[in-house]
C-alpha positions as CSV (number, residue, x, y, z in Angstrom):
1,X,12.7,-4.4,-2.0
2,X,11.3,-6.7,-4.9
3,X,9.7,-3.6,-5.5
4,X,12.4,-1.3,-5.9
5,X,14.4,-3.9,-7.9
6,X,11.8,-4.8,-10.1
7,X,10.2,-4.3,-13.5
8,X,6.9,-4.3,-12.2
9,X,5.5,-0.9,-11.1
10,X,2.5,-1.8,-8.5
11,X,1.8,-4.0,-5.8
12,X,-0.8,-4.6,-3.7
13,X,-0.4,-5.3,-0.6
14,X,-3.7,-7.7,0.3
15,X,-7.1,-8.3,-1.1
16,X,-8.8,-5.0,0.7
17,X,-6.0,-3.0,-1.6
18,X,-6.7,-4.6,-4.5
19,X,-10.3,-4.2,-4.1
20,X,-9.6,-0.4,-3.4
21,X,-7.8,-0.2,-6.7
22,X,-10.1,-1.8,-8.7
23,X,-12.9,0.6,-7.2
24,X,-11.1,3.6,-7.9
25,X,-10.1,2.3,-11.7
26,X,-13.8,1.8,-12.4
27,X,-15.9,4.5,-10.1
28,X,-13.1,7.2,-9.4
29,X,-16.0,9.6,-8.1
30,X,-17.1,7.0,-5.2
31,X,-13.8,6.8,-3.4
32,X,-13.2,10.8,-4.2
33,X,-16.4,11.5,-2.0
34,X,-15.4,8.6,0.4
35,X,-12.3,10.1,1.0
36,X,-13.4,13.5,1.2
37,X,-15.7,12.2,3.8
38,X,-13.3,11.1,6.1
39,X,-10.4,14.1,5.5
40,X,-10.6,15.1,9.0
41,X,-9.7,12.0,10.4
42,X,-6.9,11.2,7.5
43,X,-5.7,14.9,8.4
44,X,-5.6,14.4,12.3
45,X,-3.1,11.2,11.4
46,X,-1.4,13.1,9.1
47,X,-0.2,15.4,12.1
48,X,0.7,13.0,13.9
């Protein structure tokens, strides 16, 4: 809810997110082919 209430517009849930942020910020085309790597699994959950 501090969220919602708040000014501040992100939050990051633990350091593995953070990390994951800060990856993406600086090498956007690593996590893109990471992720596109492992759409069939994120796509089976998605159905879920």
């Amino acid at each position: 809810m501090k969220l919602i209430s708040g000014a501040n517009k992100q939050c990051y849930m633990g350091w593995p997110e953070k990390l994951f942020v800060r990856l993406n910020g600086l090498f956007p085309s690593i996590v893109h082919n990471a992720l596109v790597k492992k759409l069939p699994v994120i796509r089976r959950y998605a159905q879920q």
